[in-house]
MARKE-110654 format. One line per field, with one value per residue (C-alpha): x, y, z; residue number from 1. Coordinates in nm, 4 decimals, m for minus. Example, Ala and Ser with C-alpha at 12.3 -4.5 7.8 and 13.67 -1.06 7.14 Angstrom:
xx: [1.2300, 1.3670]
yy: [m0.4500, m0.1060]
zz: [0.7800, 0.7140]
resi: [1, 2]
This chain:
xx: [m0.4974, m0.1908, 0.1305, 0.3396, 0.6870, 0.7462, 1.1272, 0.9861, 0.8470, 1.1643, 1.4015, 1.0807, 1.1911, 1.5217, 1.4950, 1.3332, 1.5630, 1.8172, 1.6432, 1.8721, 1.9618, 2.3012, 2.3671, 2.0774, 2.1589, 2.0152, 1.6719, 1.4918, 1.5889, 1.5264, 1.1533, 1.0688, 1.1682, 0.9845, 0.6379, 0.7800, 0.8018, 0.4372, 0.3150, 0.4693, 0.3119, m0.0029, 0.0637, m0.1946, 0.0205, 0.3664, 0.4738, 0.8103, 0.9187, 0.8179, 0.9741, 1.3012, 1.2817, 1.2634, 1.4830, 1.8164, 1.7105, 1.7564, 2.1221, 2.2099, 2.1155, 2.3038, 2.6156, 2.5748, 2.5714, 2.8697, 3.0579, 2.9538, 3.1181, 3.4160, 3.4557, 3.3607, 3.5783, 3.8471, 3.8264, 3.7606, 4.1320, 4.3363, 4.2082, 4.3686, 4.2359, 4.0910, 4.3598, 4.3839, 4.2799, 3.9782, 3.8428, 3.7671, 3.6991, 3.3929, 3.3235, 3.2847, 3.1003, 2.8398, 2.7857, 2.6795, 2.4521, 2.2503, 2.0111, 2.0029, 1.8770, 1.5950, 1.5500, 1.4688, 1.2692, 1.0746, 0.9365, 0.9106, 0.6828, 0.4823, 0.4525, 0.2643, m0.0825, m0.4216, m0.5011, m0.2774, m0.4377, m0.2827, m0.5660, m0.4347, m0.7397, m0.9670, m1.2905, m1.6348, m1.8391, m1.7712, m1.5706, m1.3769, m1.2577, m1.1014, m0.9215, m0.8227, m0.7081, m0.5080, m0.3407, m0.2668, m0.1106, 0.1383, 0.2391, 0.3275, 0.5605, 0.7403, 0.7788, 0.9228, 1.1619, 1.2648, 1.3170, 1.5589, 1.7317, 1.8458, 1.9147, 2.2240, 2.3758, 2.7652, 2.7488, 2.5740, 2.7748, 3.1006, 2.9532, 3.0626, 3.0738, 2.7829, 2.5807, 2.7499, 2.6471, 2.2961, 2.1986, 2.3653, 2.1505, 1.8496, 1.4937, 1.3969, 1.2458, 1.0792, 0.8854, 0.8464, 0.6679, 0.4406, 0.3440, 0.2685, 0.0291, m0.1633, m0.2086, m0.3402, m0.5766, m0.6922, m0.6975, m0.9026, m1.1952, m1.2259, m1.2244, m1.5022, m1.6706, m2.0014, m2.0148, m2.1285, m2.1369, m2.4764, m2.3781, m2.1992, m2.3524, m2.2610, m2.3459, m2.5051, m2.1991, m1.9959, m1.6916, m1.5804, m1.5602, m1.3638, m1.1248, m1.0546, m1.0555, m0.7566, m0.5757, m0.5895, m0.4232, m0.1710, m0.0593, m0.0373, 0.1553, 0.3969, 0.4464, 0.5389, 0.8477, 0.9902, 1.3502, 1.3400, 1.5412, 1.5043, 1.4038, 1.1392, 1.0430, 0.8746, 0.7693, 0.5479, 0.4354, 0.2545, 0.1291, m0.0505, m0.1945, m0.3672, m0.4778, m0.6109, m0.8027, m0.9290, m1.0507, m1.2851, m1.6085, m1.5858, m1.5829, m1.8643, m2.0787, m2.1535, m2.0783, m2.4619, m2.3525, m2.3116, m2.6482, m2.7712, m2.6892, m2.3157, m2.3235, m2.4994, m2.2158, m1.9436, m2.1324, m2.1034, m1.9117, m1.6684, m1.4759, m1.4426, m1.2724, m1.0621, m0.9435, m0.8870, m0.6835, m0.4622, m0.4166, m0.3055, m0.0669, 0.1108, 0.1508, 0.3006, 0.5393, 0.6524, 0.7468, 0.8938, 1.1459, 1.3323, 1.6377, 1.5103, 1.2379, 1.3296, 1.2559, 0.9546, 0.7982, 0.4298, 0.5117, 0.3335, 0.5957, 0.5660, 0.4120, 0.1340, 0.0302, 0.0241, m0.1841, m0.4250, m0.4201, m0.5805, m0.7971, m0.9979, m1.0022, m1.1941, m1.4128, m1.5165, m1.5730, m1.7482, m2.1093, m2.3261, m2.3396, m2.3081, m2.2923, m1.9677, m1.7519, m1.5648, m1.3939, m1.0230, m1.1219, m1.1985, m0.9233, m0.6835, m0.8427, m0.8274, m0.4399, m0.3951, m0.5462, m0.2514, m0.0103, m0.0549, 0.0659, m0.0845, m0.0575, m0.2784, m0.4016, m0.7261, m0.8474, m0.7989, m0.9829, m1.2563, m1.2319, m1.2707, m1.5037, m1.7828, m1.6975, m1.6844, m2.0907, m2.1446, m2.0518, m2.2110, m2.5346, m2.5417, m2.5086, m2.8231, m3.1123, m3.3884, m3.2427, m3.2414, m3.5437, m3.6952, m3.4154, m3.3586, m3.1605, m2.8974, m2.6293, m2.5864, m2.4421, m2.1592, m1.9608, m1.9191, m1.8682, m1.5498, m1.4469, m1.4038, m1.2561, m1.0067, m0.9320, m0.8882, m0.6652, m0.4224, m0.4484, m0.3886, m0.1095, 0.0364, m0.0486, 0.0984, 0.4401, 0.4083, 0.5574, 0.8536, 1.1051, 0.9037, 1.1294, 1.0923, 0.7108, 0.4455, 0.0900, 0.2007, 0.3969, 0.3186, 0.3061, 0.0658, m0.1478, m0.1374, m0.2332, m0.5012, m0.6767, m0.6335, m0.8636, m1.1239, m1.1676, m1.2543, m1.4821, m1.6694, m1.7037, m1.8542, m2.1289, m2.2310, m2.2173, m2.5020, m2.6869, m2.6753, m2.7775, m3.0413, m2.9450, m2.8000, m2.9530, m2.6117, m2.3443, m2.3237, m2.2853, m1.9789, m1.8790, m1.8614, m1.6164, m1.3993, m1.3600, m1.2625, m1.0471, m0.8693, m0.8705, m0.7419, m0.4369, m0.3657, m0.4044, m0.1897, 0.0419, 0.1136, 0.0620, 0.3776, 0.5868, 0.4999, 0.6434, 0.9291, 1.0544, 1.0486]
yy: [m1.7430, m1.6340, m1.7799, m1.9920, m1.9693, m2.3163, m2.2400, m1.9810, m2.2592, m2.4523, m2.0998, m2.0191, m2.3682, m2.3134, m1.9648, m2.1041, m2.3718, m2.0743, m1.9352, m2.1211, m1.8690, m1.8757, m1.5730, m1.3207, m1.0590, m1.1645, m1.2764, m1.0086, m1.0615, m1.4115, m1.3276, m1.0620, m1.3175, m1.5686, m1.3027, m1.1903, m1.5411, m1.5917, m1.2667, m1.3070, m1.7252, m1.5442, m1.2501, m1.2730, m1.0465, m0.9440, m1.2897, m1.3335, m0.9821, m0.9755, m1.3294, m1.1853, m0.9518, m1.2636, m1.4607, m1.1748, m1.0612, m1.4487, m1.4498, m1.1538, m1.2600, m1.6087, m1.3546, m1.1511, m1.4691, m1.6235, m1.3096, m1.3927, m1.7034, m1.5701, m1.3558, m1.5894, m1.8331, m1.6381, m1.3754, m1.7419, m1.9394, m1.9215, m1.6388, m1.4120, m1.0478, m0.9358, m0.7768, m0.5737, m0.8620, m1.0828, m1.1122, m0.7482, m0.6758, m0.9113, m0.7456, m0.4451, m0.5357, m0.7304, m0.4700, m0.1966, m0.4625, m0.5823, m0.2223, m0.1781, m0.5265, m0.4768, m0.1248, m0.2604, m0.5683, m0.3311, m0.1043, m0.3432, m0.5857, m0.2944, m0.0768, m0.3822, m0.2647, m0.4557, m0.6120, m0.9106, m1.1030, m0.8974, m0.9896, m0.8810, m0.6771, m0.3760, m0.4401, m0.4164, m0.2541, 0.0540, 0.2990, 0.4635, 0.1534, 0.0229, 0.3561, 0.3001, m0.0405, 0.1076, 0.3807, 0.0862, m0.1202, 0.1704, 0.2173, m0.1272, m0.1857, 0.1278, m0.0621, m0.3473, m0.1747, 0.0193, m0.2885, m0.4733, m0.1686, m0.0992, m0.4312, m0.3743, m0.1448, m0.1731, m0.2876, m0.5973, m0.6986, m0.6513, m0.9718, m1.2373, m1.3063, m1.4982, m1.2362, m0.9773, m1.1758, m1.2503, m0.8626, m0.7956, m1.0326, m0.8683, m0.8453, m0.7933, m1.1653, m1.2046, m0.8503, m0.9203, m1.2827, m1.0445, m0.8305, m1.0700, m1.2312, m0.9214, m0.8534, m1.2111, m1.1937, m0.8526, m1.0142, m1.2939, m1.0444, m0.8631, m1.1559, m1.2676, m0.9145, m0.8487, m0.5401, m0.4168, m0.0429, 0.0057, m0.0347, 0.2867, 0.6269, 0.7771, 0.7809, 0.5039, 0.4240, 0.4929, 0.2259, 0.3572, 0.0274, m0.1610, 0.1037, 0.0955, m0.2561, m0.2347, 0.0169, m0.2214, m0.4873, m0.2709, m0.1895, m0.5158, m0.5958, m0.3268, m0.3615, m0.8092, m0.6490, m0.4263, m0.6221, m0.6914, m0.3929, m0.1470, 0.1566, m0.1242, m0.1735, 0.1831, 0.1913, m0.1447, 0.0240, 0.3426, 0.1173, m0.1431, 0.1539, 0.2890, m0.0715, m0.1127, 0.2491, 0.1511, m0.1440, 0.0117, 0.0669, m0.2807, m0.4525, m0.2290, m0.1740, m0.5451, m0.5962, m0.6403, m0.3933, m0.0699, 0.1590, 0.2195, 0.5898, 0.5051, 0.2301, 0.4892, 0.7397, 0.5110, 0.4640, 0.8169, 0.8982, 1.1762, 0.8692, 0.6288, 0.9071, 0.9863, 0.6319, 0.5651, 0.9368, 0.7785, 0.4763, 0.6314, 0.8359, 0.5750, 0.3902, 0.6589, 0.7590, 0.3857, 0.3919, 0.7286, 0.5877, 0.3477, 0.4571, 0.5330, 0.7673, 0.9108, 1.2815, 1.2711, 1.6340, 1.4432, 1.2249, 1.3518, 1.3393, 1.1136, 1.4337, 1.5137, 1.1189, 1.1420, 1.4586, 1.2861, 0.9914, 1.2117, 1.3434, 1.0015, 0.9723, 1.2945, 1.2038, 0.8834, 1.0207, 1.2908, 1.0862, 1.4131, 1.7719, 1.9259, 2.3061, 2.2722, 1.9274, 1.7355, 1.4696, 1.6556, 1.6166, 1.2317, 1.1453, 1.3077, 1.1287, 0.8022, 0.8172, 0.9172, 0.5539, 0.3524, 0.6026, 0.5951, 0.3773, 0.1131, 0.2929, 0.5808, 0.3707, 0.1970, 0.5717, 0.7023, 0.4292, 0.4847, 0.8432, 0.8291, 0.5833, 0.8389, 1.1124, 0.9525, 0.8248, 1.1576, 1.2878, 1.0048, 1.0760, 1.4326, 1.3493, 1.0788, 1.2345, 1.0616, 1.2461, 1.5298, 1.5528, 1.4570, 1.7828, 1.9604, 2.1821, 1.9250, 1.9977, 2.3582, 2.1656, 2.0438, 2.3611, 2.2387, 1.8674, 2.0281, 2.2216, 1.9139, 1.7503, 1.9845, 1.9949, 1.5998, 1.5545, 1.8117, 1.6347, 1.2719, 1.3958, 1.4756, 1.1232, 1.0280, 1.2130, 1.1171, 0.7730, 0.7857, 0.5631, 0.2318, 0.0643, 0.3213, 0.4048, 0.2924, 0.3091, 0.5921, 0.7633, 1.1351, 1.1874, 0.8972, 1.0147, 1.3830, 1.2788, 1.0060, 1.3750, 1.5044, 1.2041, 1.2183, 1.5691, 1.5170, 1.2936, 1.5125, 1.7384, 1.4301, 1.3797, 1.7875, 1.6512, 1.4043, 1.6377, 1.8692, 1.6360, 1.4527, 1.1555, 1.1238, 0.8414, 0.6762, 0.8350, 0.5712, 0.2965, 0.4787, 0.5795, 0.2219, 0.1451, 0.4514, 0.2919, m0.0764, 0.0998, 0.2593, m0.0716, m0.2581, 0.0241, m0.0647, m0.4675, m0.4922, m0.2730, m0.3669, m0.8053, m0.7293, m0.5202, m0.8265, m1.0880, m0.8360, m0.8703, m1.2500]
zz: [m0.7413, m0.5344, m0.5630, m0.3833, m0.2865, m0.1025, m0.0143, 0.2246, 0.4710, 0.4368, 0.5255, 0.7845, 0.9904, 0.9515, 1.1232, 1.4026, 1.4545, 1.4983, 1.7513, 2.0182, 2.2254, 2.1356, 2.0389, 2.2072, 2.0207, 1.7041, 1.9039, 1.7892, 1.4264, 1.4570, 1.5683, 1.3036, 1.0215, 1.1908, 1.1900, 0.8150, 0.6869, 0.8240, 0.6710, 0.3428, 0.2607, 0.2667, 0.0394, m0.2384, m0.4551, m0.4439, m0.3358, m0.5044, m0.4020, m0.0504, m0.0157, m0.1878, 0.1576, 0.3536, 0.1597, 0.1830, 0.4934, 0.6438, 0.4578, 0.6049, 0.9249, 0.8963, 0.7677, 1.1203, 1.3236, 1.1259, 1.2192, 1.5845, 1.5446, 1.4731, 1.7369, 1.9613, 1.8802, 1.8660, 2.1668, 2.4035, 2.1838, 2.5160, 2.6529, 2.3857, 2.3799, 2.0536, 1.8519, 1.4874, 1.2166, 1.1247, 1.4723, 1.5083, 1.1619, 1.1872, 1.5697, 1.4313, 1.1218, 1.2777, 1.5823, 1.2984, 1.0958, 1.3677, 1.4651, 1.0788, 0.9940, 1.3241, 1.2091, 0.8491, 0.9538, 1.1841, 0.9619, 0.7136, 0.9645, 1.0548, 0.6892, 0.5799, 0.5347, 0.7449, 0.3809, 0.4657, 0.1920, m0.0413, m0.2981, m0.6466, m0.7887, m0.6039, m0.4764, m0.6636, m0.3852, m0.4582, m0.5947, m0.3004, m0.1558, m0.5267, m0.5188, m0.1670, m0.2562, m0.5528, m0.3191, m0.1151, m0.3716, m0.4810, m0.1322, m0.0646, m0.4277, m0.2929, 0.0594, m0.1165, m0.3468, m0.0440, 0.1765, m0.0930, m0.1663, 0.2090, 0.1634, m0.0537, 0.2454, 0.2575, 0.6035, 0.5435, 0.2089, 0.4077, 0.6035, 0.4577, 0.0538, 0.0417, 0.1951, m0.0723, m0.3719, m0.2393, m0.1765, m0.4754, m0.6685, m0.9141, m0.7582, m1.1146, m1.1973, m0.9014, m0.9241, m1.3406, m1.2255, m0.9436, m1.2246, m1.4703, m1.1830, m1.1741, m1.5384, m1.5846, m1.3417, m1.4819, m1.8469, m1.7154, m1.6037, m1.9020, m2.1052, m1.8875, m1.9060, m2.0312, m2.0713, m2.4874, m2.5944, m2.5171, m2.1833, m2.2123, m2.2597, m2.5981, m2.9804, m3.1377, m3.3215, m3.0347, m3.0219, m2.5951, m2.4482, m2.7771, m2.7648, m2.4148, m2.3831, m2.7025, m2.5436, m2.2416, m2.4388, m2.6554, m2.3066, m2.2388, m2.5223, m2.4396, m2.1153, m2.2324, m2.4417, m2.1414, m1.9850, m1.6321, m1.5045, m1.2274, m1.5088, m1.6960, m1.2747, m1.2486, m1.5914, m1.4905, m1.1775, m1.3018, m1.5929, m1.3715, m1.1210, m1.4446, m1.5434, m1.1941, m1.2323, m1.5218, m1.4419, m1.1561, m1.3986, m1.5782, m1.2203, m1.0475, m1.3529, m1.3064, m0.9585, m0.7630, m0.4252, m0.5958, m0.6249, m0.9728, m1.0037, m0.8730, m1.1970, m1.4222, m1.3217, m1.4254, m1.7316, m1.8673, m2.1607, m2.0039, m1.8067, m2.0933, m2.2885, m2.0044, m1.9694, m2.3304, m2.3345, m1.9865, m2.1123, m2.5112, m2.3096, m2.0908, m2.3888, m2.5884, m2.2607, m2.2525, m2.6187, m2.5951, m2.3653, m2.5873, m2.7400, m3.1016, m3.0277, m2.6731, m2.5981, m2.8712, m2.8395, m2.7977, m2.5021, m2.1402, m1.8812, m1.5788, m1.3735, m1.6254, m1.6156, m1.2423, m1.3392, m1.5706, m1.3278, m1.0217, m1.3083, m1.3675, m0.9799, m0.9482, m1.2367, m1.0838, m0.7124, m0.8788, m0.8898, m0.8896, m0.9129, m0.5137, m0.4019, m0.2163, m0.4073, m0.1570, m0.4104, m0.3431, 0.0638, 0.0236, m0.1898, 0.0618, 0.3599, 0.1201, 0.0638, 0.4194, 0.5400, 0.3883, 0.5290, 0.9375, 1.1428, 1.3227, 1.6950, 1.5163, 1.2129, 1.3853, 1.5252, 1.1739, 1.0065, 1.2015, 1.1296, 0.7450, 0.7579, 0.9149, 0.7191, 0.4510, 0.5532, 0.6145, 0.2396, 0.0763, 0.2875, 0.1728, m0.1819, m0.1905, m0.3730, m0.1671, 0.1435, m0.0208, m0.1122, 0.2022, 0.3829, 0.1151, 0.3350, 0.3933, 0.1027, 0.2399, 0.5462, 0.2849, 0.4098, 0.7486, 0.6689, 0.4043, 0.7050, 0.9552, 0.6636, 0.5875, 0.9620, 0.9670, 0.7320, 0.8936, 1.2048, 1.0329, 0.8390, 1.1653, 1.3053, 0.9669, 1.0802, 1.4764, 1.4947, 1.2800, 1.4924, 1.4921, 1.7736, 2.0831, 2.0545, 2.3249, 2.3379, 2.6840, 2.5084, 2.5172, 2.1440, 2.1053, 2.3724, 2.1755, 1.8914, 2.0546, 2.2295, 1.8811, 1.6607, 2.0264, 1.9918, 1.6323, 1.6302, 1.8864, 1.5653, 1.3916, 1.6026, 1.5257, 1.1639, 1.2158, 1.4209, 1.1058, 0.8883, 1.1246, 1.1412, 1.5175, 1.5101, 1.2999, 1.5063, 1.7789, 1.5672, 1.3805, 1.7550, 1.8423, 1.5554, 1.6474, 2.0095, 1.8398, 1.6392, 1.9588, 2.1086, 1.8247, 1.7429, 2.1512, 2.0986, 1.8126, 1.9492, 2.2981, 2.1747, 1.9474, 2.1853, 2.4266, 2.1478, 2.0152, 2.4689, 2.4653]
resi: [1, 2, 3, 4, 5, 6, 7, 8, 9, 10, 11, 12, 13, 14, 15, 16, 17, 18, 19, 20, 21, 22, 23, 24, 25, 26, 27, 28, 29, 30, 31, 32, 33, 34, 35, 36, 37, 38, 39, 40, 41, 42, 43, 44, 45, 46, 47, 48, 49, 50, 51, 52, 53, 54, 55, 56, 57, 58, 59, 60, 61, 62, 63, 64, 65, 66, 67, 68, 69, 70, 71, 72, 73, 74, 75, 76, 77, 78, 79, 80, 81, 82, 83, 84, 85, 86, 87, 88, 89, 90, 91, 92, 93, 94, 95, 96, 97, 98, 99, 100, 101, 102, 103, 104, 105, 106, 107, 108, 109, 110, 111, 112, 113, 114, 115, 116, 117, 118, 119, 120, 121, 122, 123, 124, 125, 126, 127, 128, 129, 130, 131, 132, 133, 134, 135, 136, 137, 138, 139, 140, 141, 142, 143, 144, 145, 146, 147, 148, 149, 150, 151, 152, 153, 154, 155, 156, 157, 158, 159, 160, 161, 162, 163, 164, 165, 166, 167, 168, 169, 170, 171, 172, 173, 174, 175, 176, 177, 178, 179, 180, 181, 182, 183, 184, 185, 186, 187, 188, 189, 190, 191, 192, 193, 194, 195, 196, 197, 198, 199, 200, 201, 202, 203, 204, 205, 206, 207, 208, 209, 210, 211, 212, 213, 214, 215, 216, 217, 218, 219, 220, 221, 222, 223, 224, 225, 226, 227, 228, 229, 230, 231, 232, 233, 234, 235, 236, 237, 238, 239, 240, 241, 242, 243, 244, 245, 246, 247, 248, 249, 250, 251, 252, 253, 254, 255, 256, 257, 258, 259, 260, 261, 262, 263, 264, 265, 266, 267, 268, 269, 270, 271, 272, 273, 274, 275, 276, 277, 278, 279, 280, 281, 282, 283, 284, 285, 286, 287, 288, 289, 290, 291, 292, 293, 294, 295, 296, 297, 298, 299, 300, 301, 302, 303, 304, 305, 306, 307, 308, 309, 310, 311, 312, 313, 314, 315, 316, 317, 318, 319, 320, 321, 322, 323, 324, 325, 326, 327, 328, 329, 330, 331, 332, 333, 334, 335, 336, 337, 338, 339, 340, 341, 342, 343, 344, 345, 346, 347, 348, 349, 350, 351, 352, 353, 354, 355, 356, 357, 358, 359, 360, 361, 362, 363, 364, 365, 366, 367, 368, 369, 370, 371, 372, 373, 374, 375, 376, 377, 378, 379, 380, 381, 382, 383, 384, 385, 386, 387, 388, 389, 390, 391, 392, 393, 394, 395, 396, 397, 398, 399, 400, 401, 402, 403, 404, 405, 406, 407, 408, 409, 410, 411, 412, 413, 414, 415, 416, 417, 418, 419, 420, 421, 422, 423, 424, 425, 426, 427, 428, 429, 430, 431, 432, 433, 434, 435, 436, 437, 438, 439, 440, 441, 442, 443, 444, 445, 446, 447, 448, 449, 450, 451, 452, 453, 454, 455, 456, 457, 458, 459, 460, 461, 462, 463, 464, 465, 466]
C-alpha cells in the first residue's frame, strides 16, 4: 500500500496559486513543481523522499521570489538605481539560483523512470523484468539522494534563512520511513509464502529455504538497529537491492506466468546457496562497520558484494546450458533501459525487448528440437547484441543537457539512424531463426516507441513554453 504525504497537495495548490505571472522568470519553475508535485502523490515507493525534493525545492523557490521582491521594491523606491547593499546582494543571488533550480527540476522531472507507479516490489512474470525492476529501483534512490544533495548548493542557502535551514534539514527520516515501507511489504510475502524445502532441489535433510528465509530476517533485524544517517543511508540501499534479488525465486516459484522449467531453474540448489552466502555476507559487512569490530579481516568489501551480487544475477538468467551464453549481453542491455533518456528511451525499449525474444526463443527446448540448428545462430544474435549496447550506451551519453535538446536536433536524429539501422539487423535475426513471421509485430512496437519518445517529448517542450 503506498503512502501518503497529504501536505504535498496542500504545497501543490499553493504553487499554482503562485503562478501569477508576476514574476516570469520563475514560470518555468513554477510549472515543473506543479508536474513534480503530480508525479510524486503517485509514487508507490520512495514517497517521503521524493516529496522532500518537492517540499525544499518549493522553499527554495518561494526564497528566489522573495529575493525578487526585494529588488523590486527597491530598484522602483523613487526611482533610485540599485546600489552596493541588500538590493543587489539578493539581485545577484537570485539571478544564479534560478538556471540551477530549472536545471535541477529538469533532470529530476525527466530521470524519473516510465514506472510512475513506483510499485515497491519486482514483478512475478519473470525473471528479467524483476531484475530490471531492481536496476531500476537503485537508479532512482541515487536520483533522489542526488536531487536533495544539489539541493544544499550555497547559492540557494544564501537565499534567505528559511531556505538555509530547510536544505540544511536531514532527508534521513523520510528515506528511513521509505525503507521501512519496502521491507514490510517484503516481510508480508514471505510470511504469506508457501514455499517448504521440498520445494527446493537438494538433500532430504536439506534446511535451503529456512536458512534463507533467517538470514532474511537477521538482516532485517540489523538493518532495524542502523541510525538514520547518510553512512546507515547506503548501508540500507545495497541491503534492500539484495533483499529484492532474493526475493525473485519465492515470488516466481509461485507466481502462475512463469514456464515450469524457468520455476524448476529457480528451484535448484546452486542459487539458494548463493543467496544464503550474499545475504551471510551483507550481514557480516554491516556489522563489520560499527566501531567495535570495524576492519574485521573476514568482512567482503562493498566491491566483492557488488561482485557476488552480479553473481546471483547470472545464476538466475542462466536457465539452461547454451553453446554461446548471452546472460552478461542481457544484463547489460537490462541496466541500459533505466539509463536512456526519454528522446532515445522508447526506441531502446523496443530494442531490448526483441532481442531479448530472440534469446529466449533460442534457448526453448521445443524449438530446438523442432531446428535443432538454431542455437549455432547464438553467435550472431551475441554479435548484434554486443553491437547494441555500444550504440545505446551512446544514446545513453547523447542527451546530457536536458533543457536545449529537440526531437530535430542533429544528435537525436544520429542516434535515431543509429537504433533504425539496428533493428534492420533484427529482422536478419528472425530470418535465422525462422520465425519472420514475429518480426513485424516487434517492428510495430519499435515504431510506437519512436512515436511515443517524440509525443512525450515535444507535449512537454510545448507545456515547459507556456
Amino acid at each position: 500500500m503506498a503512502a501518503t504525504d497529504v501536505t504535498i497537495a496542500s504545497e501543490l495548490s499553493r504553487a499554482k496559486v503562485e503562478l501569477d505571472g508576476k514574476f516570469p522568470a520563475t514560470d518555468l519553475i513554477a510549472v515543473l513543481l506543479e508536474y513534480i508535485g503530480h508525479n510524486t502523490r503517485s509514487f508507490g515507493r520512495d514517497v517521503l523522499t521524493a516529496g522532500q525534493v518537492f517540499h525544499r525545492s518549493l522553499v527554495v523557490y518561494g526564497g528566489i521570489r522573495e529575493c525578487i521582491g526585494k529588488v523590486s521594491r527597491r530598484s522602483t523606491k523613487g526611482g533610485e538605481l540599485l546600489t552596493e547593499g541588500e538590493s543587489l546582494t539578493s539581485f545577484y543571488t537570485y539571478t544564479k539560483a534560478i538556471p540551477l533550480l530549472e536545471k535541477l527540476l529538469l533532470d529530476f522531472y525527466l530521470e524519473n523512470s516510465d514506472d510512475r507507479t513506483r510499485g515497491l516490489l519486482p514483478p512475478s512474470d519473470d525473471v528479467q523484468s524483476a531484475i530490471s525492476f531492481i536496476a531500476t529501483w537503485k537508479i532512482d534512490r541515487s536520483m533522489l539522494k542526488k536531487a536533495l544533495e544539489d539541493l544544499t548548493n550555497d547559492t540557494f542557502q544564501k537565499l534567505t534563512p528559511a531556505v538555509q535551514a530547510k536544505v540544511q534539514e536531514s532527508r534521513q527520516d523520510s528515506r528511513v520511513k521509505d525503507d521501512k515501507m519496502i521491507l514490510q511489504a517484503l516481510g508480508e510475502i514471505l510470511q504469506k509464502n508457501q514455499l517448504e524445502e521440498k520445494h527446493i532441489i537438494q538433500g532430504r535433510e536439506g534446511t535451503l529455504l529456512k536458512d534463507v528465509k533467517m538470514s532474511i530476517n537477521a538482516l532485517a533485524t540489523v538493518l532495524s538497529s542502523l541510525p538514520a544517517s547518510a553512512a546507515a543511508e547506503d548501508l540500507r540501499g545495497v541491503s534492500i537491492r539484495v533483499m529484492l534479488l532474493v526475493y525473485i525465486p519465492f515470488a516466481l516459484i509461485n507466481a502462475p506466468q512463469p514456464a515450469r522449467r524457468v520455476k524448476d531453474h529457480l528451484k535448484r540448489k546452486e542459487i539458494w546457496m548463493a543467496m544464503k552466502e550474499l545475504l551471510g555476507h551483507v550481514i557480516a559487512y554491516i556489522q563489520g562497520q560499527s566501531p567495535t569490530r570495524k576492519g574485521r579481516a573476514h568482512t567482503k568489501t562493498i566491491a566483492e558484494i557488488e561482485t557476488l551480487i552480479r553473481a546471483l544475477e547470472v545464476l538466475f538468467l542462466d536457465i539452461s546450458d547454451v553453446i554461446i551464453p548471452l546472460v552478461e549481453e542481457v544484463l547489460q542491455l537490462i541496466d541500459l533501459a533505466a539509463l536512456i533518456r526519454r528522446p532515445l528511451h522508447g526506441q531502446s525499449v523496443a530494442l531490448i525487448y526483441a532481442l531479448l525474444r530472440l534469446e529466449q526463443y533460442s534457448r526453448e527446448e521445443e524449438h530446438k528440437e523442432e531446428h535443432k540448428n538454431i542455437s549455432t545462430f547464438r553467435a550472431e544474435l551475441k554479435e548484434l547484441m554486443l553491437e547494441s549496447i555500444t550504440v545505446l550506451q551512446n544514446a545513453k551519453d547523447a542527451v546530457a543537457d536536458v533543457k536545449t535538446f529537440t526531437w530535430e536536433s542533429r544528435e537525436i536524429a544520429a542516434q535515431r539512424h543509429k537504433l533504425d539501422e539496428l533493428f534492420t539487423k533484427v529482422r536478419q535475426c528472425f530470418s535465422y531463426f525462422q520465425i519472420d513471421d514475429q518480426f513485424d509485430s516487434w517492428h510495430r512496437e519499435f515504431i510506437v516507441g519512436a512515436k511515443t519518445d517524440e509525443g512525450h517529448l515535444k507535449d512537454m517542450r510545448a507545456r515547459l513554453n507556456r
